[in-house]
C-alpha positions in Angstrom: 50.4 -33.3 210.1 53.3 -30.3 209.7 56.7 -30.6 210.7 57.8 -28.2 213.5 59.7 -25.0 212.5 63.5 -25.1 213.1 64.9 -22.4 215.1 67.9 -21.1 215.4 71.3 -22.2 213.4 71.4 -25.3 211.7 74.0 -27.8 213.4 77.3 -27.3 212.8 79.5 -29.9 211.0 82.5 -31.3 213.4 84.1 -32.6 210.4 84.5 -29.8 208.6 83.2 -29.3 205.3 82.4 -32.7 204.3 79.1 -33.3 203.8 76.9 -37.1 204.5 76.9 -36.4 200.4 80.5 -36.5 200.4 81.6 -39.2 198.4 85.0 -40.8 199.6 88.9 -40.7 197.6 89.1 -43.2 195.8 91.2 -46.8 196.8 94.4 -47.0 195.2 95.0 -50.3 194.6 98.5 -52.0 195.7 100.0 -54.7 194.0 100.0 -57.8 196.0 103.9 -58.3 195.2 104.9 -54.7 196.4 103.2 -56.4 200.0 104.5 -60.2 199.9 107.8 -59.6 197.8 109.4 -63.0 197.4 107.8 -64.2 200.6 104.2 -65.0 199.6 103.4 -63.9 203.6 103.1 -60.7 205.7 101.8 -59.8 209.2 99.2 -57.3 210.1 98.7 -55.9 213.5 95.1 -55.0 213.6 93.7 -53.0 216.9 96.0 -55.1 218.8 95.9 -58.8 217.5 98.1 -60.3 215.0 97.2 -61.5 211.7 98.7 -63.1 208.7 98.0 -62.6 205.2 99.0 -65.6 202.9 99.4 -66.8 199.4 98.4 -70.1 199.2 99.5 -73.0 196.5 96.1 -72.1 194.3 97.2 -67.8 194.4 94.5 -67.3 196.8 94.9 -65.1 199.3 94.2 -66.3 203.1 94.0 -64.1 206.4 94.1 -66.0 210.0 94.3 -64.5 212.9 
């Protein structure tokens, strides 16, 4: 079996120069304190529902929505 010739341009890229072998920037972590401060709780607005992000007693970290 052959593969059919392409023709014409290859398909341009609509996000620029990245390629699908583009490998991502890397995370940069954030310190849990520079979030939660002395509160041990924030609130995250996510696509339109509220969540909150806890501490709990055993310095785990809990979201509910």
């Amino acid at each position: 079996m052959t593969r059919p010739e392409q023709t014409g341009p290859a398909p341009e890229n609509p996000q620029g120069s990245e390629t699908a072998s583009a490998t991502p920037p890397a995370l940069r972590p954030i310190e849990s304190q520079a979030l939660f401060g002395d509160r041990g709780i924030v609130q995250i607005l996510h696509a339109g529902e509220l969540y909150t992000l806890r501490i709990t007693r055993n310095n785990r970290l809990i979201l509910t929505k």
